[in-house]
ROGUPA-217754 format. One record per residue (C-alpha): x, y negated, z negated; residue in three letters. Coordinates in steps of 0.2 Angstrom, whole numbers, padded with zeros to 4 digits, always signed. Layout:
<nodes>
XYZAla;...
</nodes>
This chain:
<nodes>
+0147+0049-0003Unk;+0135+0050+0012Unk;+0128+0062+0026Unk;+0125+0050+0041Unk;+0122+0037+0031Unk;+0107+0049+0020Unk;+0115+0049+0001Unk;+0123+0067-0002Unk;+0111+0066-0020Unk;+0096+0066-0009Unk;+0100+0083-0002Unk;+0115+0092+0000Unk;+0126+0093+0015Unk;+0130+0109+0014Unk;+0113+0113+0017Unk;+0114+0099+0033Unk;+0113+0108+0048Unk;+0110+0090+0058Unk;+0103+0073+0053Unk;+0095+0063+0069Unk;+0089+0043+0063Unk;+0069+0041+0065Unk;+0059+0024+0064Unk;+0054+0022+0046Unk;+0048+0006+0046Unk;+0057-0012+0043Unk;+0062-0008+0024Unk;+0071+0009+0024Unk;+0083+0019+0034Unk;+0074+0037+0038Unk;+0079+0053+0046Unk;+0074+0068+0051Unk;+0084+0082+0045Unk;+0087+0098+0049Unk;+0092+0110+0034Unk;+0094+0126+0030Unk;+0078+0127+0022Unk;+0068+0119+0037Unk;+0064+0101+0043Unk;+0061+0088+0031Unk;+0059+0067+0031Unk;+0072+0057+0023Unk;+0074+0039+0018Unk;+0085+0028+0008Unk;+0089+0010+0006Unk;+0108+0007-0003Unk;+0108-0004-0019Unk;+0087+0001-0017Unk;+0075-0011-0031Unk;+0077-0001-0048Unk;+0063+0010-0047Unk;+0055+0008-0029Unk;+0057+0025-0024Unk;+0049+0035-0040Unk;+0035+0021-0039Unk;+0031+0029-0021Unk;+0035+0046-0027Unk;+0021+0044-0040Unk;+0010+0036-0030Unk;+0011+0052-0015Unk;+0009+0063-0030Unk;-0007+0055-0036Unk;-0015+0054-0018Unk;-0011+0072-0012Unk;-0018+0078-0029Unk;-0034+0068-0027Unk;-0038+0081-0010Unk;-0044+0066+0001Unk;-0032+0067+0013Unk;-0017+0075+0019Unk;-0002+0068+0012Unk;+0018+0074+0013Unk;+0025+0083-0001Unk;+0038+0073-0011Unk;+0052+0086-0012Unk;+0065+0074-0019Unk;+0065+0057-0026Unk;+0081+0048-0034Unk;+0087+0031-0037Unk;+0092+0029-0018Unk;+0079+0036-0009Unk;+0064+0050-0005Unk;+0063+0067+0003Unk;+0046+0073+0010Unk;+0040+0087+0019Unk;+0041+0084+0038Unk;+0024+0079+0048Unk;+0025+0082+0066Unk;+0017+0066+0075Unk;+0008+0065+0090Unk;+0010+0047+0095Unk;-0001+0052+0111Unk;-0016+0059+0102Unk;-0031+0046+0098Unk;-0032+0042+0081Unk;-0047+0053+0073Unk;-0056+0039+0066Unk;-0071+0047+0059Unk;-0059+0060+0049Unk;-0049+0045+0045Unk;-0063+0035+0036Unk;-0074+0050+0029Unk;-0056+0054+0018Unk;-0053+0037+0013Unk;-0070+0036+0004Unk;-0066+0054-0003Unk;-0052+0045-0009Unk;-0059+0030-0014Unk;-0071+0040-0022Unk;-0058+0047-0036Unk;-0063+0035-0051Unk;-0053+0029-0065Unk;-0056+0021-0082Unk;-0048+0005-0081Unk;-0039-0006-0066Unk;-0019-0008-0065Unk;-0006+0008-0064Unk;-0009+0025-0062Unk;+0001+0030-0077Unk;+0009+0021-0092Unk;+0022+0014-0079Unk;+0018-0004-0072Unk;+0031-0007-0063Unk;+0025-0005-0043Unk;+0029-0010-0027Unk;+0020-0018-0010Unk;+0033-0011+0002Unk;+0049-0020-0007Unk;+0041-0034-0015Unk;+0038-0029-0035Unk;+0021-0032-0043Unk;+0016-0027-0060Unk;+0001-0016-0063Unk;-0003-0019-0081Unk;-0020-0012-0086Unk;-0035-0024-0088Unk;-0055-0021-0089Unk;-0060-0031-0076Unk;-0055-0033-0057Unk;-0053-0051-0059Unk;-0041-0049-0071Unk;-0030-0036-0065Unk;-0029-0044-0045Unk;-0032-0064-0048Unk;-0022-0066-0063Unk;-0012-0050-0065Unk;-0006-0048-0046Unk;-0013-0063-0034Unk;-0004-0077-0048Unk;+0010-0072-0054Unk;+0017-0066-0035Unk;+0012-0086-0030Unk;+0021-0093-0043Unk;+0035-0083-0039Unk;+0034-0089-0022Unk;+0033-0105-0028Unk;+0049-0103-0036Unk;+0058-0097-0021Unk;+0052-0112-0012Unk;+0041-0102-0002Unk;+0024-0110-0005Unk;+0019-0127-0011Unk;+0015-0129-0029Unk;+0000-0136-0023Unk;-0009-0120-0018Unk;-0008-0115-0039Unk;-0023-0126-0041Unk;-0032-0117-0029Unk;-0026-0100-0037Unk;-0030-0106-0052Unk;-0047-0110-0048Unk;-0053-0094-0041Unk;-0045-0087-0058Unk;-0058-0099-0066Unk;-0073-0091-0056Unk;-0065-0074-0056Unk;-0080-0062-0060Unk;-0091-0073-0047Unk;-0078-0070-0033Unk;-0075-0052-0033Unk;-0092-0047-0031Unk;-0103-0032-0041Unk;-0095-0024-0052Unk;-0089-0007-0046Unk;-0076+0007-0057Unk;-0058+0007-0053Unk;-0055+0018-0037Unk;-0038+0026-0032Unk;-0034+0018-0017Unk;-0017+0017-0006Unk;-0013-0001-0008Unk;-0002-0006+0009Unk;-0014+0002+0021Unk;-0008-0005+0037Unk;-0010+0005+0053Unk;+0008+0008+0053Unk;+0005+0019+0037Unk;-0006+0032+0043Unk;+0000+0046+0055Unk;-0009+0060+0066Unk;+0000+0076+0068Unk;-0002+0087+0081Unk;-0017+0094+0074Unk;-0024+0076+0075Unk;-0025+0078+0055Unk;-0023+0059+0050Unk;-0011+0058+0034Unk;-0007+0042+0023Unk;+0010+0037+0019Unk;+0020+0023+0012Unk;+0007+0021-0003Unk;+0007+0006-0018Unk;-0005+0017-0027Unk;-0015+0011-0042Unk;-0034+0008-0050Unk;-0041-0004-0041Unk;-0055-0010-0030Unk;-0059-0002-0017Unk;-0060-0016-0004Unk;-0041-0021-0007Unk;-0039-0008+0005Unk;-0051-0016+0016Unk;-0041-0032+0017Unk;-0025-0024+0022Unk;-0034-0014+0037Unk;-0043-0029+0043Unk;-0029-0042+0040Unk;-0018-0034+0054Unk;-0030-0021+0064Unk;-0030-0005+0070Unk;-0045+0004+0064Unk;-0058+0005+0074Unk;-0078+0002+0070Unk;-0079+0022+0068Unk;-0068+0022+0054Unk;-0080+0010+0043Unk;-0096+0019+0050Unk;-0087+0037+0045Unk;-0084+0029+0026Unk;-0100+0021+0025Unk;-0108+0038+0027Unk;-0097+0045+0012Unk;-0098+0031+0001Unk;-0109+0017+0008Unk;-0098-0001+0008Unk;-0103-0013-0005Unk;-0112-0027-0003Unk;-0104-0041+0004Unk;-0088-0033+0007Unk;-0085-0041+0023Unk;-0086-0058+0015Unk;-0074-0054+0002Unk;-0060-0049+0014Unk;-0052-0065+0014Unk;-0049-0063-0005Unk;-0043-0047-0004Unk;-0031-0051+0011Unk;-0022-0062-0003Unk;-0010-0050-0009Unk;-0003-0045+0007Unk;-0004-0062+0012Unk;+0008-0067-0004Unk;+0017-0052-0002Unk;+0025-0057+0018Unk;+0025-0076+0012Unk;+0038-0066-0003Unk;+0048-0056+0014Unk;+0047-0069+0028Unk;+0040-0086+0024Unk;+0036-0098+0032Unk;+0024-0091+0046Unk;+0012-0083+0034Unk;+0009-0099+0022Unk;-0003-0109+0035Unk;-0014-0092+0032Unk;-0013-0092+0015Unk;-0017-0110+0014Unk;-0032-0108+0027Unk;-0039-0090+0017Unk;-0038-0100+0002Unk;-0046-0116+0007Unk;-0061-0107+0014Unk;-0062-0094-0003Unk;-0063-0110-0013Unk;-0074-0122-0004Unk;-0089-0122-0014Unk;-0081-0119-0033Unk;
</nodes>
């Protein structure tokens, strides 16, 4: 049974005093709901991927007890979908880019002991499309061989991407600890941090959202926020101040734009493999 469309498990309809449809994004249906209790922000997907929503349920958990940044409350979480706490939007208001990259290094600041999942779970998910976090010692382990390959070859697979382009995978594999620059400990990071998933409220409070949260480096947030733009110079001079950039991070973007690279190769195809072949042709020249 369903309210509107929202899954009755999610919340309950008694407690519905009206449900109006809001943008969420390509992947999920979202709503804003009015209940007895007050406003909340629900989303579900029917027949969801086993597992999708309490992998983003974890992941908001993680990052809003970290303290960096704000981040809604998760108030519900089942198989079907996600209930938060309601964050009023100012779509008007100019980003506060300087707020928004001083709390990102906060964040990025939150160390871990090793790369991979942010509990014993490994199972996560780049908005719909399933990687596994398994833990590993090094960065080039855990991205190249643990996310970046095994997402090609599924690809591959789906006759998405030439089989080709695993030689060239497999090559950056080879000179892995040479490619992903100094070592650096595990940071929590968001992992899909487009400019669609961050918000300003009213307040002009910036707030993360739609997380793939792990241990990771930290410039694998880099390459999602510079494949697609949206943040401004101020953002990077704000973090630099907080927690200086690592050398050479702007040189590396191109390996670290991988992932979300495979990742919409995985969704839609075709108009994202000349990319992938061009970012890994120029990461490999040289080898």
């Amino acid at each position: 049974m369903s309210f509107g469309g929202l899954p009755e498990e999610l919340i309950d309809p008694a407690r519905i005093r009206r449900i109006s449809p809001v943008a969420g994004g390509g992947i999920a249906e979202a709503y804003r709901v009015e209940t007895t209790d007050g406003l909340v922000f629900a989303k579900c997907i029917h027949n969801a991927p086993p597992g999708l929503f309490e992998r983003e349920a974890a992941g908001l958990v993680a990052l809003r007890e970290a303290g960096a940044m704000a981040v809604p409350e998760v108030l519900a979480v089942e198989e079907s979908g996600l209930v938060l706490e309601w964050v009023e939007v100012d779509t008007r208001r100019r980003h506060n880019d300087a707020a928004f990259g001083a709390g990102l290094a906060r964040l990025h600041s939150v160390r871990g002991e090793r790369f991979g999942s942010i509990d014993d779970n490994s199972l996560s998910y780049v908005g719909s499309v399933e990687v596994t976090l398994e833990p590993a010692e090094t960065w080039a382990r855990s991205y190249l061989a643990g996310r970046v390959r095994p997402l090609a070859q599924r690809c591959v697979m789906q006759r998405r991407l030439p089989e080709s382009l695993m030689s060239l995978i497999d090559l950056l594999i080879l000179h892995g600890d040479e490619v992903v620059g100094p070592f650096e400990p595990p940071s929590l990071v968001h992992g899909d941090l487009w400019s669609g998933n961050r918000l300003r409220d009213v307040n002009g409070t910036p707030w993360l959202i739609d997380p793939s949260v792990s241990w990771s480096s930290r410039e694998l947030d880099f390459g999602m926020m510079t494949l697609f733009g949206g943040f401004s110079q101020e953002t990077f001079d704000a973090y630099n101040e907080v927690l200086p950039l690592p050398d050479g991070w702007q040189e590396r973007l191109g390996l670290h734009q991988l992932l979300p690279l495979l990742v919409h190769v995985n969704i839609f195809g075709d108009p994202y493999v000349g990319q992938l072949q061009s970012t890994l042709d120029d990461l490999t020249r040289g080898l």
